[in-house]
N, C-alpha and C positions, 0 to 999 in steps of 0.2 A: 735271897728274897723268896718267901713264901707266897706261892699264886693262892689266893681265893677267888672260885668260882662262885657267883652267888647266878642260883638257878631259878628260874619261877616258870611254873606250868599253867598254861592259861588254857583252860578248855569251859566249854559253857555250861554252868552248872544250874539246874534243870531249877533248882530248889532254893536259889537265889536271887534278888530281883537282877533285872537282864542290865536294867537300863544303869543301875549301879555301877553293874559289873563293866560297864563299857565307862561308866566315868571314874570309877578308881584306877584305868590304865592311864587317864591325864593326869592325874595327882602322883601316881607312883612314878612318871614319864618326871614329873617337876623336882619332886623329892629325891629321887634320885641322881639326877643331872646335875645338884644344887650339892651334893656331896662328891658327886665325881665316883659314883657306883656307878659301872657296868654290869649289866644282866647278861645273860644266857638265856632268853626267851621258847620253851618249849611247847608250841601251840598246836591245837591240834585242826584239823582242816577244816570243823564247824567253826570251830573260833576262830580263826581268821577270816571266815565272811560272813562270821555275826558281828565281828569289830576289824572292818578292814583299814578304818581312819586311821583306829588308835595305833594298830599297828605298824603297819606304815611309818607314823609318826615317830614310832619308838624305834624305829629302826634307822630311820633319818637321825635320829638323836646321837645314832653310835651304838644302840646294843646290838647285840647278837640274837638275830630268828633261827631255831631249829625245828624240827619236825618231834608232835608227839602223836601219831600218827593221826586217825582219822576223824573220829567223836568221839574215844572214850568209852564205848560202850561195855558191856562185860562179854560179850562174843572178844571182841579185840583184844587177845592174848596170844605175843609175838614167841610164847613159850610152846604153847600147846599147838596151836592153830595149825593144816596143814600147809604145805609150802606152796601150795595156789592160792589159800585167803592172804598166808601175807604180801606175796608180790606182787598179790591185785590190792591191796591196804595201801603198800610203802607208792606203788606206782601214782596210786589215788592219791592220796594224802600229799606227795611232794608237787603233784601238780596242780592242785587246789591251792595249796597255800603257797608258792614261787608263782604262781598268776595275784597272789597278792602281793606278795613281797617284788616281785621283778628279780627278784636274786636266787643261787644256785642255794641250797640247802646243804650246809655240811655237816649240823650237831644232831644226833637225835636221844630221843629218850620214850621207851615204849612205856603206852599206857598200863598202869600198873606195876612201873619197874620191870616190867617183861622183855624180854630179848631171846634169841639160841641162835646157833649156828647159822639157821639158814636165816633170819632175819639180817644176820650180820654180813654174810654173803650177797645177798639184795642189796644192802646197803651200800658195799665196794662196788657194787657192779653200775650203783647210781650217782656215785663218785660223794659221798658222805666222808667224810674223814673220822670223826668218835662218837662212840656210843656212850651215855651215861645211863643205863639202865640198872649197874649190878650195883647191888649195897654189901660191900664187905664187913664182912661177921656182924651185921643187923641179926640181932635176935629173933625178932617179931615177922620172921618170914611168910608165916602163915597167914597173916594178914593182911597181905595186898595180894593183887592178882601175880604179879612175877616172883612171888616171892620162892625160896625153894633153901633146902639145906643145903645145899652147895654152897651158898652165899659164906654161909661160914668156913668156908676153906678159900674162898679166890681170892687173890691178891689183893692189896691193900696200897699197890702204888699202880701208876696208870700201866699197861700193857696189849703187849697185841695179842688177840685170843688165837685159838688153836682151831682146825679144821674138826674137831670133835667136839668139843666145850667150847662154851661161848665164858664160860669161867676159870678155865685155863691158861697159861701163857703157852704163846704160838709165835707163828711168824705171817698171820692174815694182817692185809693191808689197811687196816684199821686201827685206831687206837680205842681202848676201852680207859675212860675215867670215872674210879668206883669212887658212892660217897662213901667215904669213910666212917665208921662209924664203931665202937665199944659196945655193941650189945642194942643201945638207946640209939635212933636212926638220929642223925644232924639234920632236923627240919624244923620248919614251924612250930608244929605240932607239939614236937618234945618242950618246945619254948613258953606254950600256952598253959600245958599242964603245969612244967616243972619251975618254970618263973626264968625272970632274966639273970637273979644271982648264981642257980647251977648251971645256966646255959653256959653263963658267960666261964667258969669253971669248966666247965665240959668244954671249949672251944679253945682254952689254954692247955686243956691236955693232947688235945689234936696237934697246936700247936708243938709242942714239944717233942711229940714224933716227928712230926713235919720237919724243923732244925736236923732231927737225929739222920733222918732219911731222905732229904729231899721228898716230901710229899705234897699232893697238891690238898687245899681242903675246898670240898664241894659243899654248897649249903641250899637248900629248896624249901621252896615256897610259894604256893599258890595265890593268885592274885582275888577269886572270891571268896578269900575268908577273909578279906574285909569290907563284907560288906552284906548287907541285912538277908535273912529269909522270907520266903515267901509266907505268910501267912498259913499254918497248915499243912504246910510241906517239908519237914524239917526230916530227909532222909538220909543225914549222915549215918557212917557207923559209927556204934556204939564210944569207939575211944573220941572220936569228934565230938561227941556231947557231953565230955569233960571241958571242952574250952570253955572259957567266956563267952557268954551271947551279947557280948559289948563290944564290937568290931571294930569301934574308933581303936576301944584301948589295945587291940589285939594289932591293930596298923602301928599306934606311936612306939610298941614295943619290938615289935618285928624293927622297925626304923633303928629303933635304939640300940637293937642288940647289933645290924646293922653298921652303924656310924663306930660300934664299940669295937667291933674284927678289924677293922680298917683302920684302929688307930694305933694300932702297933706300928713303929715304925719301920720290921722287916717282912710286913704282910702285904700286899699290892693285889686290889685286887682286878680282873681280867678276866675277859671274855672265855669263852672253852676254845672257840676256834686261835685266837691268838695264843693260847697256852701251848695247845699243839704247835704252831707255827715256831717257838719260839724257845 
């Protein structure tokens, strides 16, 4: 059986309407429940007390809350940062958002794909169990905040990272789950541009390693790109204003490609925490 992780990263985005963004966690909460898709919830500490209901809700529902650490900001990079702004981030962020959740925090994923050594060591020392930060051999490294060329040499099945590399295999009491990816990252995004017929092509090639190698396949995706901009405030980057500025159709597609991974009959998909458990 093939685990699929399907990821989404809820942070509050400045440039979106708010109140939207707190009513597509109820539609995405129904839509998905109504398929028997599990999320990996990666939120970050604004967003969990700008939508403390919805959250909650989603998590009574049966997904999985992790930590993506604090707001989001571009200061907040678990790559570069010294090891006093992260321990003061990861301490901040885990107890902001498990005062909403009421539960321990086990999965995270830093803003920007960002991670290192010492983020990961804070992690274990707060009893986290995986990181899903690192994107193997993602091309386009330079384009997000964590991104870095290493990325194209770390492992491409889950492992435990090394007391030097956080892109290493090691024996730190972590598990690291990279998404995998050929060049073209497995997200949204790539789905918006390139359509659902290469996606779904590109998620059979995953597949096919995944049989070869036991691997897991990770998939992400953000909860306010479905849903409208602010008037006048349209500050994505540049490769984000290739999408469609039609949010419905960017939801039924995301859905579809969605209901389409899950309908292989050797794919199951599963929470991150359960995947390690199990």
């Amino acid at each position: 059986m093939i685990p699929l992780i399907i990821t989404m990263d809820l942070e509050v985005a400045e440039d979106h309407d708010l109140n939207a963004q707190d009513a597509i966690l109820l539609r995405l909460k129904k839509d998905l429940n109504a398929e028997n898709l599990p999320l990996t919830i990666f939120t970050t500490a604004t967003a969990a007390e700008a939508f403390p209901v919805r959250l909650k809700s989603l998590q009574d529902a049966g997904h999985e809350i992790g930590s993506h650490g604090l707001n989001h900001s571009p200061e907040e990079n678990y790559k570069t940062a010294t090891a006093e702004h992260i321990k003061m981030w990861l301490s901040e962020s885990t107890k902001r958002i498990s005062n909403i959740t009421e539960k321990k925090l086990l999965s995270f994923r830093g803003p920007g794909m960002s991670t290192s050594v010492t983020a990961q060591q804070h992690l274990i020392k707060m009893g986290y169990q995986t990181d899903l930060s690192v994107c193997s051999q993602r091309a386009d490294f330079m384009l997000t905040a964590g991104g870095e060329l290493g990325w194209l040499f770390s492992p491409r099945n889950t492992y435990q990272p090394s007391t030097y590399s956080a892109l290493k295999k090691g024996n730190q009491p972590i598990k690291v789950i990279p998404m995998r990816t050929f060049g073209i990252p497995f997200i949204s995004g790539s789905l918006y541009i390139f359509g659902l017929t290469l996606m779904k092509l590109y998620f059979c090639l995953l597949l096919l390693e995944s049989k070869r190698c036991n691997k897991p396949i990770v998939y992400l995706f953000h909860s306010y790109e479905h849903t409208p901009h602010n008037i006048g405030k349209d500050n994505r980057p540049l490769r984000q204003k290739l999408y469609t500025k039609d949010h419905e159709k960017k939801y039924r597609k995301n859905l579809d490609f969605l209901k389409f991974m899950t309908s292989f009959s050797n794919v199951k998909a599963m929470r991150a925490i359960d995947y390690i458990n199990n």
